[in-house]
C-alpha positions as CSV (number, residue, x, y, z in Angstrom):
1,X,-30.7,11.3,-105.7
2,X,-33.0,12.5,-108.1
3,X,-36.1,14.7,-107.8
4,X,-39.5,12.8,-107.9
5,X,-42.1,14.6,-109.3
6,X,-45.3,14.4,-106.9
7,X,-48.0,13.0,-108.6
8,X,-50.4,11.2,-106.3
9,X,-53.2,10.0,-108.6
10,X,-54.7,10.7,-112.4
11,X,-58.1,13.0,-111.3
12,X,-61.4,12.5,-113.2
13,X,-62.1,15.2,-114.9
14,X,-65.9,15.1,-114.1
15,X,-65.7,14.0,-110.5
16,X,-62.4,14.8,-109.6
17,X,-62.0,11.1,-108.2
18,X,-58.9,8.5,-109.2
19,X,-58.8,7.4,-112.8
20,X,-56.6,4.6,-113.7
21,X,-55.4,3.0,-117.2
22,X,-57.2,1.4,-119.4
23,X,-56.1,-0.7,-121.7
24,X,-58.4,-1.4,-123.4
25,X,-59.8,2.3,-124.0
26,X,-56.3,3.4,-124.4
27,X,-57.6,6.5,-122.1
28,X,-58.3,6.8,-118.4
29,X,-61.5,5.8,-116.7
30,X,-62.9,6.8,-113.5
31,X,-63.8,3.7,-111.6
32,X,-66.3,6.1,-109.3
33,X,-68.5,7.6,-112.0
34,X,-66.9,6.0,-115.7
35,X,-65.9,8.8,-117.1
36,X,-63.6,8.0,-119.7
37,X,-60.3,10.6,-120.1
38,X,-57.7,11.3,-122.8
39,X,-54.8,10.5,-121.2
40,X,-52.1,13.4,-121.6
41,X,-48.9,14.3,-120.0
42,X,-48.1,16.9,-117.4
43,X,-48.2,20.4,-119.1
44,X,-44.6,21.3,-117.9
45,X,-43.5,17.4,-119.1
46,X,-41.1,17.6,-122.1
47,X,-42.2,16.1,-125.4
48,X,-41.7,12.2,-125.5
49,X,-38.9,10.7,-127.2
50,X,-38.5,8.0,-129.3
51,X,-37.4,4.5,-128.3
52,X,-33.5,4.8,-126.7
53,X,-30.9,2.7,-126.9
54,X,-28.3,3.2,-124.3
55,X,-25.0,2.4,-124.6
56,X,-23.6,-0.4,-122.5
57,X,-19.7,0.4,-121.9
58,X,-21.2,3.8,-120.5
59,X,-23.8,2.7,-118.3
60,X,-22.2,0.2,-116.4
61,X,-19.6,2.9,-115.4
62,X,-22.4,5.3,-114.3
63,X,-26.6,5.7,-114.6
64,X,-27.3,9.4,-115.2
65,X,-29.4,10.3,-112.2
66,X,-31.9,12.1,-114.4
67,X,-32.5,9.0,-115.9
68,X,-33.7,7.3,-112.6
69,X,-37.1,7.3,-110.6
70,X,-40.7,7.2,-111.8
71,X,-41.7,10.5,-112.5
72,X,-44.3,10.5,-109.9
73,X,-44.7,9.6,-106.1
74,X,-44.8,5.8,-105.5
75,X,-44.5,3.4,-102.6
76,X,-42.4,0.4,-102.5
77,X,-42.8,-2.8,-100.5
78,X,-41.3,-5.5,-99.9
79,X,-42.2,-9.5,-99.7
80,X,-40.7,-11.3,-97.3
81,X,-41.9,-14.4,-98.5
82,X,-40.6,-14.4,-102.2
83,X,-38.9,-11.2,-102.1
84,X,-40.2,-9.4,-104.6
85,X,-40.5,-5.4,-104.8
86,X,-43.8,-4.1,-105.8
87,X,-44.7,-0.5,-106.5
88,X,-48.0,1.5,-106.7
89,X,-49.4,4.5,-105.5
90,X,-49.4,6.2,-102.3
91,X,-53.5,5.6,-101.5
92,X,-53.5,2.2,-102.3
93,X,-52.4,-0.5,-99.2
94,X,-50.7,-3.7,-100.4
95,X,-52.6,-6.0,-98.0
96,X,-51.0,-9.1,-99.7
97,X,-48.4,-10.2,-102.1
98,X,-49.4,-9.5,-105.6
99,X,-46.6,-12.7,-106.8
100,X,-46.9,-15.0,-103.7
101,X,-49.8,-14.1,-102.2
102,X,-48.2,-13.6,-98.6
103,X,-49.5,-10.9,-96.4
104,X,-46.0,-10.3,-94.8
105,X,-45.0,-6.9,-96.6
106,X,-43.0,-4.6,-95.0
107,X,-42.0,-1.2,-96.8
108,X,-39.5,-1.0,-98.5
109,X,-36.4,2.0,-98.4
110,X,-34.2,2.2,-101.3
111,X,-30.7,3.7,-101.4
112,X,-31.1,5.5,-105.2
113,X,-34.0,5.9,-106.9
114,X,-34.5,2.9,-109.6
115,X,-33.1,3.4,-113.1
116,X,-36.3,4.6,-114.9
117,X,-38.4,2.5,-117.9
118,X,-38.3,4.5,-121.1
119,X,-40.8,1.9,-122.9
120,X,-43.6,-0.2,-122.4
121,X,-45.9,-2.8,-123.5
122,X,-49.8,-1.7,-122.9
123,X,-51.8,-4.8,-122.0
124,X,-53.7,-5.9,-124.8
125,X,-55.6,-8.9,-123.4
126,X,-58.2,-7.8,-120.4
127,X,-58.7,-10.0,-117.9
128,X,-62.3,-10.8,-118.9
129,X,-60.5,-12.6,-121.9
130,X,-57.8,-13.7,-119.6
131,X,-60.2,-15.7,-117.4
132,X,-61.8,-17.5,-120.0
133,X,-58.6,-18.3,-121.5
134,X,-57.4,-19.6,-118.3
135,X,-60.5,-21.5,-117.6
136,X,-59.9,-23.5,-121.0
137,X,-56.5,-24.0,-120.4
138,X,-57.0,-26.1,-117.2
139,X,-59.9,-28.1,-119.1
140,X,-57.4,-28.9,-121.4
141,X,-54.6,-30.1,-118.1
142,X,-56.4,-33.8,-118.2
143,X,-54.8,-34.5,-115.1
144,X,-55.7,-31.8,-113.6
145,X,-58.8,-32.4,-110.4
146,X,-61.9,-30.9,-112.0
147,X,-62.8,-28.3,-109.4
148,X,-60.0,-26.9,-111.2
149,X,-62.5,-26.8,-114.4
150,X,-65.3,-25.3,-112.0
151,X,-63.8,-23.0,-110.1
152,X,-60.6,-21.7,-112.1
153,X,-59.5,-19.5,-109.2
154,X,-59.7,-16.8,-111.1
155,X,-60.3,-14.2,-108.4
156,X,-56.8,-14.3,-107.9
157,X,-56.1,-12.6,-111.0
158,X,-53.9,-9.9,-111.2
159,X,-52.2,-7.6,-113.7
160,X,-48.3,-6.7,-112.9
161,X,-45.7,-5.0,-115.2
162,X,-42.4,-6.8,-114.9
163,X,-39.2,-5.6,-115.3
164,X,-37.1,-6.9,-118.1
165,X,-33.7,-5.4,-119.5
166,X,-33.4,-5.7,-123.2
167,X,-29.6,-6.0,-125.3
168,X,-28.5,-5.4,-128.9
169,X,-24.7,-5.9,-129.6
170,X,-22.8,-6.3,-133.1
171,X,-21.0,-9.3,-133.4
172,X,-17.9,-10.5,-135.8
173,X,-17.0,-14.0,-135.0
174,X,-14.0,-16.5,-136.8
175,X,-14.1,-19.8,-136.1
176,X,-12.1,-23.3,-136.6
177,X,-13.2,-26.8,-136.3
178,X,-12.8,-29.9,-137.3
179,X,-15.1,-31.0,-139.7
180,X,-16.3,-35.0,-140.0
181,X,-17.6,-35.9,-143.4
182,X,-19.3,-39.6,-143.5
183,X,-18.0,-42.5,-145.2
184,X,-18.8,-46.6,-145.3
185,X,-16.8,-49.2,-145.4
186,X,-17.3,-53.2,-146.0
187,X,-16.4,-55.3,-143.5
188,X,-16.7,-58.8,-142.6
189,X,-17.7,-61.0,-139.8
190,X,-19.0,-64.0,-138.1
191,X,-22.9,-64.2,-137.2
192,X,-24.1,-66.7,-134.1
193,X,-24.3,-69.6,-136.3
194,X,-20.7,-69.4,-137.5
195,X,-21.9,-67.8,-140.9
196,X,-19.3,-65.1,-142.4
197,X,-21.4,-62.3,-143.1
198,X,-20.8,-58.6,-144.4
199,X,-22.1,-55.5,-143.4
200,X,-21.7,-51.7,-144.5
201,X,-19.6,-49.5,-141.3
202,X,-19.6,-45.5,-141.0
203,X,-16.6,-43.8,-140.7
204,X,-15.6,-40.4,-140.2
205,X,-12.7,-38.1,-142.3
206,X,-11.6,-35.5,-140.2
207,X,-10.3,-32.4,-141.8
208,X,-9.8,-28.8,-140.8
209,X,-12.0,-26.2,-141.5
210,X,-12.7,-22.4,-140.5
211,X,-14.4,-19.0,-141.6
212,X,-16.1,-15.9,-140.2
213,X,-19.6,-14.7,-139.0
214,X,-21.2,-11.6,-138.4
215,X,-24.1,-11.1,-136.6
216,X,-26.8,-8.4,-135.0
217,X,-28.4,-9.4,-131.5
218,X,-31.6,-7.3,-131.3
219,X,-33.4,-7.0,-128.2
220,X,-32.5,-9.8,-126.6
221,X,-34.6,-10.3,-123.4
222,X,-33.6,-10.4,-119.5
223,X,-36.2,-10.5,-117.0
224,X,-35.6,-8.7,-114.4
225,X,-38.0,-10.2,-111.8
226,X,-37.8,-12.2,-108.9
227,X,-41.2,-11.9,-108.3
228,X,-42.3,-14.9,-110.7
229,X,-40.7,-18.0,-111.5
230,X,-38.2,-17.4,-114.7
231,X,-38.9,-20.8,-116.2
232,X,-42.8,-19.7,-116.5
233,X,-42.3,-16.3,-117.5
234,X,-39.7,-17.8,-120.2
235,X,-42.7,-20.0,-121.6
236,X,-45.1,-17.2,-122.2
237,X,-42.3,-14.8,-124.0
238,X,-41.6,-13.5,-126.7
239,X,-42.8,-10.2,-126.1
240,X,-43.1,-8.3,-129.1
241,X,-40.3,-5.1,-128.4
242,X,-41.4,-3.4,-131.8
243,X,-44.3,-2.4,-130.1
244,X,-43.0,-0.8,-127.2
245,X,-44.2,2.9,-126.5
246,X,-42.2,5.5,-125.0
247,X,-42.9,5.9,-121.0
248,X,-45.4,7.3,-119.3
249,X,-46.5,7.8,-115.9
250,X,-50.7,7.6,-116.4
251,X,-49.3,3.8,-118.3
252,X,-49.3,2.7,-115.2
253,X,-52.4,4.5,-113.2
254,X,-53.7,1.6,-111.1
255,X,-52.0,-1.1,-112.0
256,X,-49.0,-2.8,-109.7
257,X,-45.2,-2.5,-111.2
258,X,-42.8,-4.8,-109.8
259,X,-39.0,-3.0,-109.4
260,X,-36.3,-4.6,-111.0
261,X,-33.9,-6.8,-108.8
262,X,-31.5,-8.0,-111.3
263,X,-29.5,-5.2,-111.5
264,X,-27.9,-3.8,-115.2
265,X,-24.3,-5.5,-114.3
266,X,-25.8,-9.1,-113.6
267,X,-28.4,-8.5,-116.4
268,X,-25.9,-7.8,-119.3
269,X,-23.5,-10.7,-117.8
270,X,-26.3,-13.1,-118.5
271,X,-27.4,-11.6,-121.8
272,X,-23.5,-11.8,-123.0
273,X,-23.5,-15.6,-121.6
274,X,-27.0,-16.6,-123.6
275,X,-25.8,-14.3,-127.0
276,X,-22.2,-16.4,-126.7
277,X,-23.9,-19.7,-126.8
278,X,-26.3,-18.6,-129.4
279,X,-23.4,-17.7,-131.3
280,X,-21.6,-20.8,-131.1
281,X,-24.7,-22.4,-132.2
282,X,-24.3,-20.5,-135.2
283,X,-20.9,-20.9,-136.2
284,X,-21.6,-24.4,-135.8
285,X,-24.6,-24.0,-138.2
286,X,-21.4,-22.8,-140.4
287,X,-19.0,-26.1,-140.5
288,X,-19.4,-27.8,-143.5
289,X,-19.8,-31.7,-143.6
290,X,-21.8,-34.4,-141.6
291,X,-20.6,-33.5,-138.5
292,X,-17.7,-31.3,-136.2
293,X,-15.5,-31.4,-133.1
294,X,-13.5,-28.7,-131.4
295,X,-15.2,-25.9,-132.3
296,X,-13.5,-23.0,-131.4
297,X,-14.9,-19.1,-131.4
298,X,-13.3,-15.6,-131.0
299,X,-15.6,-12.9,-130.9
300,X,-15.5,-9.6,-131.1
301,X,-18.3,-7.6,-129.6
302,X,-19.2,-3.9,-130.1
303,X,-22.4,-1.4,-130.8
304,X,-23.8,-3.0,-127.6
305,X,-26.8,-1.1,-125.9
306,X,-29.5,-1.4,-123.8
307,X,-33.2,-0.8,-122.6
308,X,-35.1,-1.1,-119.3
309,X,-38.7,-2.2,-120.4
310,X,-41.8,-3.0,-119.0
311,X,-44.0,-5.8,-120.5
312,X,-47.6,-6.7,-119.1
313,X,-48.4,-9.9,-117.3
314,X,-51.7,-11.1,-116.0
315,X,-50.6,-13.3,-112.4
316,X,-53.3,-16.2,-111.0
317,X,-51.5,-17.1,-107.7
318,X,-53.7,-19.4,-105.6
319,X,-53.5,-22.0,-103.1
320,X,-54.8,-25.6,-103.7
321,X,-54.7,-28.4,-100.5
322,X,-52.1,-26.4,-99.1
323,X,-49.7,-26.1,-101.9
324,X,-49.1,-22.8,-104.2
325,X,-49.8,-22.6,-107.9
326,X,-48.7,-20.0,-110.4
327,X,-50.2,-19.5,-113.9
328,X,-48.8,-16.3,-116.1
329,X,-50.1,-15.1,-118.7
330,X,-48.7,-12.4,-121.4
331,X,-50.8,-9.5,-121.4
332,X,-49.7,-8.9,-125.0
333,X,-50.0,-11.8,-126.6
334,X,-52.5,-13.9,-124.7
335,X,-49.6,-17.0,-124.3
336,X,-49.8,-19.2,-121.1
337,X,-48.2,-21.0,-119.0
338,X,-48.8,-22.6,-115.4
339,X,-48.8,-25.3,-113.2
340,X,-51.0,-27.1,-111.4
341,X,-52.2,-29.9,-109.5
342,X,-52.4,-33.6,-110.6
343,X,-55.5,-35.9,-109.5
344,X,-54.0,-39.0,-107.6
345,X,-57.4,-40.9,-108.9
346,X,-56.7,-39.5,-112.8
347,X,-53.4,-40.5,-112.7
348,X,-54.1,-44.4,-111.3
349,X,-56.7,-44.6,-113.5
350,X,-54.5,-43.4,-116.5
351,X,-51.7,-46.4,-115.0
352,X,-54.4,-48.6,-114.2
353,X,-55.4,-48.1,-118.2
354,X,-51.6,-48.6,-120.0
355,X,-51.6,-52.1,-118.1
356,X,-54.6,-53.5,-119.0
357,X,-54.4,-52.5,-122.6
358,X,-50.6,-54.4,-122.2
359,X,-52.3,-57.2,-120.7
360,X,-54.9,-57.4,-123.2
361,X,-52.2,-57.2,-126.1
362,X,-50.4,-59.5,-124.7
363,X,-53.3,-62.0,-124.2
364,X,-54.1,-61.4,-128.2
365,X,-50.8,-62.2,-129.1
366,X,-50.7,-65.7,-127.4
367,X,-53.8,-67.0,-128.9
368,X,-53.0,-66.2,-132.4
């Protein structure tokens, strides 16, 4: 297992107290007196590398140890409720679930340290912004009940790194199909009232064709979460990999990190499965004429590497009438997406509405 280096907190240089990340600043402030830090790595730390691309084949046969763990002292637990594995530092206690909201967290022992985050997205959008945006987003949910438009439940917010493997591969692809080219016909026939008529049919001229492809996957994106729901995080991405920066621990100096669940081997299975069907979807781009059948691809995959990322996310958990509700929100790009609850009086109204507007155009049309 490898060594962690012990770094319990970021200390403010003026008052010695815990100074976390800001992103906004792009420095670290002390929440106890303000003052406002450079951020710099350890003095024994080695110079930061560029953005790495690791190859596949070789990682899913073994992670170099060095390459795992956080680089400083962090404390894992668990949520029993959605399952999700959140990390921060030793003198903060979880009380609840930063993803679910459930207080049933138990800590959380794991057998190897984690494979370690060589980039990261910085949040870019502060949650001052994120509240308003979030505010105007459920004005905008017509159904939604309007306490919703007072209240927002913004107190809930929260700002998490998630997890997310990224995969480049090289691809050279032939493929064959059959290829349907359009063509009409005259033909004849016998209306209701025993009339002959004519009218113009399609038909299709199926022919054989085939050719080749070649194409770069860059970055494509696996979330490695379990912590939020992958439909919603899927709504709010892209997130915009040519920005990553190279890892560092003060990044993350108060905020929460959730650790990756999907593990590499199930990530790149899933990336390979998405990347195959966007390639069929290109070949098929490639079949000339009006349409094609039996499309058939062989592939041949190589150059393929990977990153583990980070990418910032603000989280509004919050309970309404008993039910949970999730809204996400990318701490890069300001993108959102949520649910919510519906208003049984909006939504008869809205019904009550479409039927008399049907009756009334219905009424019209029998008196003209």
């Amino acid at each position: 297992m490898a060594e962690v280096v012990s770094q319990n907190k970021f200390p403010c240089p003026a008052c010695g107290a815990e100074a976390t990340w800001n992103p906004a600043k792009q420095a670290l402030v002390c929440g106890y007196c303000g003052t406002v830090s450079p951020a710099s790595p350890p003095a024994d730390a080695p110079p930061p590398l560029g953005i790495q691309e690791h190859d596949l084949t070789s990682a899913l046969q073994s992670i170099p140890e060095g390459e795992r763990g956080w680089k400083t002292e962090r404390v894992e637990v668990l949520c029993q409720s959605c399952q999700a594995i959140s990390v921060f530092e030793p003198s903060r206690v979880g009380q609840r679930c930063d993803f679910c909201g459930s207080s049933a967290l138990v800590p959380h022992e794991q057998t190897q340290q984690p494979f370690r985050p060589e980039s990261l997205l910085q949040f870019k959008i502060s949650d001052t912004q994120v509240r308003d945006a979030i505010r105007e987003w459920y004005g905008q949910r017509w159904f939604a009940p309007n306490a919703l438009g007072t209240r927002a439940m913004t107190d809930q917010l929260h700002g998490v790194y998630l997890p997310y493997w990224t995969f480049d591969a090289q691809v050279h692809a032939d493929w064959t199909a059959e290829s349907g080219y359009y063509y009409y016909e005259t033909e004849s026939y016998t209306d209701s009232d025993g009339r002959r008529q004519t009218r113009q049919v399609r038909r299709i001229r199926w022919q054989w064709s085939s050719g080749s492809l070649d194409h770069f996957f860059d970055d494509e994106l696996v979330c490695a979460s379990k912590g939020v729901d992958h439909q919603l995080v899927g709504e709010i991405e892209p997130f915009p990999t040519e920005e990553l920066k190279p890892y560092r621990p003060d990044y993350l100096a108060g905020w929460i990190v959730e650790r990756y669940q999907i593990d590499l081997v199930a990530a790149a299975q899933h990336s390979r499965e998405v990347m195959s069907a966007k390639l069929n979807e290109l070949c098929a781009r490639k079949v000339p004429g009006d349409t094609h059948r039996n499309l058939q691809v062989s592939a041949d995959w190589s150059g393929q590497t990977f990153k583990h990322i980070l990418v910032p996310v603000w989280l509004l958990t919050y309970q309404f009438h008993g039910t949970t509700y999730h809204v996400l929100v990318n701490g890069y790009t300001g993108a959102i997406a949520g649910n919510y609850p519906k208003s049984f009086w909006k939504i008869l109204f809205a019904v009550l509405g479409v039927l008399l507007f049907v009756l009334i155009v219905v009424l019209l049309g029998r008196n003209l």
